[in-house]
C-alpha positions in Angstrom: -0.9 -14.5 -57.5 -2.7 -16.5 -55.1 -1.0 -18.8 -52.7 -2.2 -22.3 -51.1 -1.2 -25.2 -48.6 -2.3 -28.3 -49.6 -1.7 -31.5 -47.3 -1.7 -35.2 -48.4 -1.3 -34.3 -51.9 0.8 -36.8 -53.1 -2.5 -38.4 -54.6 -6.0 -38.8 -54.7 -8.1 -35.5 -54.0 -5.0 -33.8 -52.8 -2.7 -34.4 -56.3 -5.9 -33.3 -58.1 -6.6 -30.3 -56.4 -3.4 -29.7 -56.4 -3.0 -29.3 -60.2 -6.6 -27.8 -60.3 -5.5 -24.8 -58.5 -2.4 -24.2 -60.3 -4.3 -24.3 -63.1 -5.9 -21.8 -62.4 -3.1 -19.8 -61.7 -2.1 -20.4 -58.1 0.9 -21.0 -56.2 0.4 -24.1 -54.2 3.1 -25.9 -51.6 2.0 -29.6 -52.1 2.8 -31.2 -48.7 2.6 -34.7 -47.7 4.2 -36.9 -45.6 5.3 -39.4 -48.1 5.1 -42.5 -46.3 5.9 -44.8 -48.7 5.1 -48.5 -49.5 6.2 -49.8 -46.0 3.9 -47.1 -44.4 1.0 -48.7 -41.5 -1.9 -49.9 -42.3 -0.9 -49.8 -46.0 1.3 -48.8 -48.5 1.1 -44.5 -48.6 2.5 -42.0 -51.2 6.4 -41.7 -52.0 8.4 -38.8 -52.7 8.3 -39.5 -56.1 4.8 -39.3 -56.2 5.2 -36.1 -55.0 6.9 -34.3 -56.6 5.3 -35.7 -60.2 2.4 -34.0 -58.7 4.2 -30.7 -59.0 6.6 -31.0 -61.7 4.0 -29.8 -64.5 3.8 -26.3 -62.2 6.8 -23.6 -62.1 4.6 -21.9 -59.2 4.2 -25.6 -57.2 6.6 -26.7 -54.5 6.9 -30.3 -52.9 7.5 -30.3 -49.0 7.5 -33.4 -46.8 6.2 -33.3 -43.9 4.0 -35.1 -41.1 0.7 -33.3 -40.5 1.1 -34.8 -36.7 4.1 -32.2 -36.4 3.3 -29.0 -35.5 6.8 -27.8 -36.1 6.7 -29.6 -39.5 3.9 -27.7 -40.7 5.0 -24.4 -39.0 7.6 -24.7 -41.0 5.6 -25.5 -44.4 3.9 -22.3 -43.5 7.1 -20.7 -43.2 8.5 -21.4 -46.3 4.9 -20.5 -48.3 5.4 -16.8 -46.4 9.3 -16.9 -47.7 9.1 -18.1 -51.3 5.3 -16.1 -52.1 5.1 -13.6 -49.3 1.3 -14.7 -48.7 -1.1 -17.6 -48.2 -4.7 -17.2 -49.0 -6.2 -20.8 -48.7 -5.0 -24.0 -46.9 -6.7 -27.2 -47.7 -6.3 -30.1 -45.4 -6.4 -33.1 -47.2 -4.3 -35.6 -45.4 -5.8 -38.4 -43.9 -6.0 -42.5 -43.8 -8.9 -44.9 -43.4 -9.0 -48.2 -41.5 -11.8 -50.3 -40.1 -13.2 -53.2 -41.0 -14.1 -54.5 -37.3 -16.9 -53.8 -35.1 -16.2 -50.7 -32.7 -15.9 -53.3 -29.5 -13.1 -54.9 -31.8 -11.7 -52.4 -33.1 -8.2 -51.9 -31.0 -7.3 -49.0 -29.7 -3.8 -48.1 -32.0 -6.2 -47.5 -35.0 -8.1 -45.1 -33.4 -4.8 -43.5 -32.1 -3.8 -43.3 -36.0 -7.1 -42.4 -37.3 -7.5 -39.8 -34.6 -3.7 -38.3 -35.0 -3.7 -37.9 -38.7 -7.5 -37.1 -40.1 -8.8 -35.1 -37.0 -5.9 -34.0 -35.1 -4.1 -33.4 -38.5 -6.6 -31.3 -39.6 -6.5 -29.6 -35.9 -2.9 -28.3 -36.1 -2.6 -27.1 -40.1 -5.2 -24.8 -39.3 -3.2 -24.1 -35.6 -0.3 -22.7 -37.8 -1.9 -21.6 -40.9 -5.0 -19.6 -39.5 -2.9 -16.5 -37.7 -0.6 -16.4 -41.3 -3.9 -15.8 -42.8 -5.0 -13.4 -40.4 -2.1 -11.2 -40.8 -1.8 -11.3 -44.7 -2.4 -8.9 -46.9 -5.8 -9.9 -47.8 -7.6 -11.8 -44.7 -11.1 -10.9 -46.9 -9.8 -13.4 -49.6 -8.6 -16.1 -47.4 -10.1 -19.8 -47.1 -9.3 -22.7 -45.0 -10.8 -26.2 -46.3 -11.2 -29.3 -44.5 -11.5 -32.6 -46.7 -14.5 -34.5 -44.5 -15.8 -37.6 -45.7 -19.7 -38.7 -46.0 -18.5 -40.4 -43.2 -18.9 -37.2 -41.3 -22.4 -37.1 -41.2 -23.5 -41.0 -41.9 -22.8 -44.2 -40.0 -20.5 -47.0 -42.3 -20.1 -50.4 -41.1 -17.7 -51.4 -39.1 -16.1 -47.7 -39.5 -16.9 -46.7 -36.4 -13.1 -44.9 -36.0 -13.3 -43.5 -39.0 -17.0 -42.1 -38.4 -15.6 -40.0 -35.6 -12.8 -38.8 -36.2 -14.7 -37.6 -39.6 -17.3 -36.1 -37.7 -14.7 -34.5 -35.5 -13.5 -32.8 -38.5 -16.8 -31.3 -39.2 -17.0 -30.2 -35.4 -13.7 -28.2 -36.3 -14.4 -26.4 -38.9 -18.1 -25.4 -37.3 -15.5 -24.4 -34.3 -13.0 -22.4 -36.7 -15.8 -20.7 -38.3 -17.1 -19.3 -35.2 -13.7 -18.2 -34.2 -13.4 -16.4 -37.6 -16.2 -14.2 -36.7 -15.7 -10.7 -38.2 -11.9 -11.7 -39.5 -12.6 -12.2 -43.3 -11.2 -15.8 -43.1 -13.2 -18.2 -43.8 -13.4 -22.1 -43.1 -15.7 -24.8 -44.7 -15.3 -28.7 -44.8 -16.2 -30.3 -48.1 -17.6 -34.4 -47.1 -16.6 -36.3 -50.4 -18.4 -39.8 -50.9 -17.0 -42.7 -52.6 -14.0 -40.9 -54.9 -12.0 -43.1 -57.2 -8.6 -43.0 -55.2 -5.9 -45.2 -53.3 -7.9 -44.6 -49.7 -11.5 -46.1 -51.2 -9.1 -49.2 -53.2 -8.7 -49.6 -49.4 -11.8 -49.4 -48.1 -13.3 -51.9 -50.7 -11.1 -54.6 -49.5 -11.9 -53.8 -46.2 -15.2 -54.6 -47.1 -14.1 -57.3 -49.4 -15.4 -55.6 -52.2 -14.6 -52.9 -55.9 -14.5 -49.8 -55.9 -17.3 -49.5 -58.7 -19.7 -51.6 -55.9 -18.6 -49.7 -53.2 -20.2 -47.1 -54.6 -23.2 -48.1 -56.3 -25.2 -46.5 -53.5 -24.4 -43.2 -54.6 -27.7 -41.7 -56.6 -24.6 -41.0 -59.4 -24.1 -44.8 -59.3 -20.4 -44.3 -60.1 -17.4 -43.2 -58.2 -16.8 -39.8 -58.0 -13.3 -38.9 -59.8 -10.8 -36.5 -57.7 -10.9 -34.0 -60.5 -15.1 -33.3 -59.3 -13.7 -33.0 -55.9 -11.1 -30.8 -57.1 -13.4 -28.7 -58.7 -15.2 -28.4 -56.0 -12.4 -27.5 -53.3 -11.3 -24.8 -55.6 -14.6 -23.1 -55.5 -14.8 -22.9 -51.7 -10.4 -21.2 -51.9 -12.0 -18.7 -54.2 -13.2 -15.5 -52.9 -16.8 -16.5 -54.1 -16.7 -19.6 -51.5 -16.9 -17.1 -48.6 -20.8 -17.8 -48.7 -20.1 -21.7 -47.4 -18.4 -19.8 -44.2 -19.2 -22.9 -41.3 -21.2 -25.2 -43.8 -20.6 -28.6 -44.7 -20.2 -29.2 -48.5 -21.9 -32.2 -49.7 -20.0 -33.3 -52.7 -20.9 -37.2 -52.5 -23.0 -38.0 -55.3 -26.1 -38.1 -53.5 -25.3 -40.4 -50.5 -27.0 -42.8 -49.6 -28.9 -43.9 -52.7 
């Protein structure tokens, strides 16, 4: 059985994937911080959520924890080695948006929160899932997956924060990969666009705007469902997803129209 960490997967493209790999027969520790409704700069996933996420899946655990935390997630990593005895892919989907101001307005606590969860975030699960990886059983087999954002290569109005801390996730994995280098592990960022989920709810009314609009510039002209991203992520945890090694996985619908 093959065995993955999966942050921010309360909801969105984390639940989905989620419940696409144990579909597929994997174990999978779900991890989240689970925020709640009070959480800054809106409301974020529960612990409820969470574990409905994994309560269809005998092989899927819920752990709470704060992908800022390094021991947090050393620990996650922990308990994936203690329960399954491997870990083969991590995917790092935890993140929040915000924006909605030009960059010269934009003050300086949202880019501290963008920066500490979606790039920084990203930074230490691979910190303390990369050497477990390394000294598995099967290092050939095993896949780390950063959850970009079109963001990561375009420029979006008045998302300036967003836009680079995005990019800075793309710059990571290009980083990893090189690092990787005759290991067997590999590392890849997938750069959904518009995906029908809480975060893009929140970055239509940023823009004052729907979902559906928001992403009528995609050449799909509709929004992308987290089950498609899903999909997707679960290709590049497979061992066939070795051949993305350092690339940047497109999965936005054709963006921009």
């Amino acid at each position: 059985m093959r065995v993955a960490l999966v942050t921010g997967a309360a909801r969105g493209i984390g639940a989905a994937t989620v419940a696409r790999l144990a579909e597929d027969g994997w174990a999978v520790l779900a991890l989240d911080a689970c925020a709640g409704p009070e959480a800054s700069p809106y409301a974020l996933p529960t612990r409820a959520d969470l574990d409905a996420v994994v309560a269809p899946w005998p092989e899927a655990e819920a752990c709470v924890a704060d992908v800022r935390d390094r021991a947090a997630l050393a620990a996650a990593v922990a308990r994936v080695l203690e329960r399954w005895g491997r870990l083969d892919a991590v995917v790092a989907a935890a993140a929040v948006v915000a924006g909605g101001r030009a960059l010269w307005e934009t003050p300086d606590e949202e880019l501290d929160l963008l920066w500490d969860v979606d790039a920084r975030g990203v930074w230490l699960t691979a910190a303390v899932s990369v050497p477990a990886m390394l000294a598995g059983p099967d290092p050939s087999g095993c896949r780390f997956v950063a959850v970009a954002s079109a963001a990561g290569t375009h420029g979006l109005f008045r998302m300036a924060g967003y836009n680079a801390v995005k990019h800075a996730v793309v710059g990571l994995v290009k980083g990893l990969a090189a690092d990787l280098v005759g290991t067997g592990v590999t590392a890849v960022a997938v750069s959904p666009g518009s995906t029908r989920t809480p975060m893009l709810e929140q970055t239509a009314a940023l823009y004052d705007t729907d979902v559906v609009a928001l992403a009528d510039h995609q050449l799909l002209r509709r929004p992308l469902e987290p089950e498609e991203l899903a999909a997707t992520i679960a290709f590049c945890c497979s061992p066939a997803g070795a051949v993305l090694h350092g690339g940047v996985v497109h999965a936005d619908g054709g963006f921009p129209g």
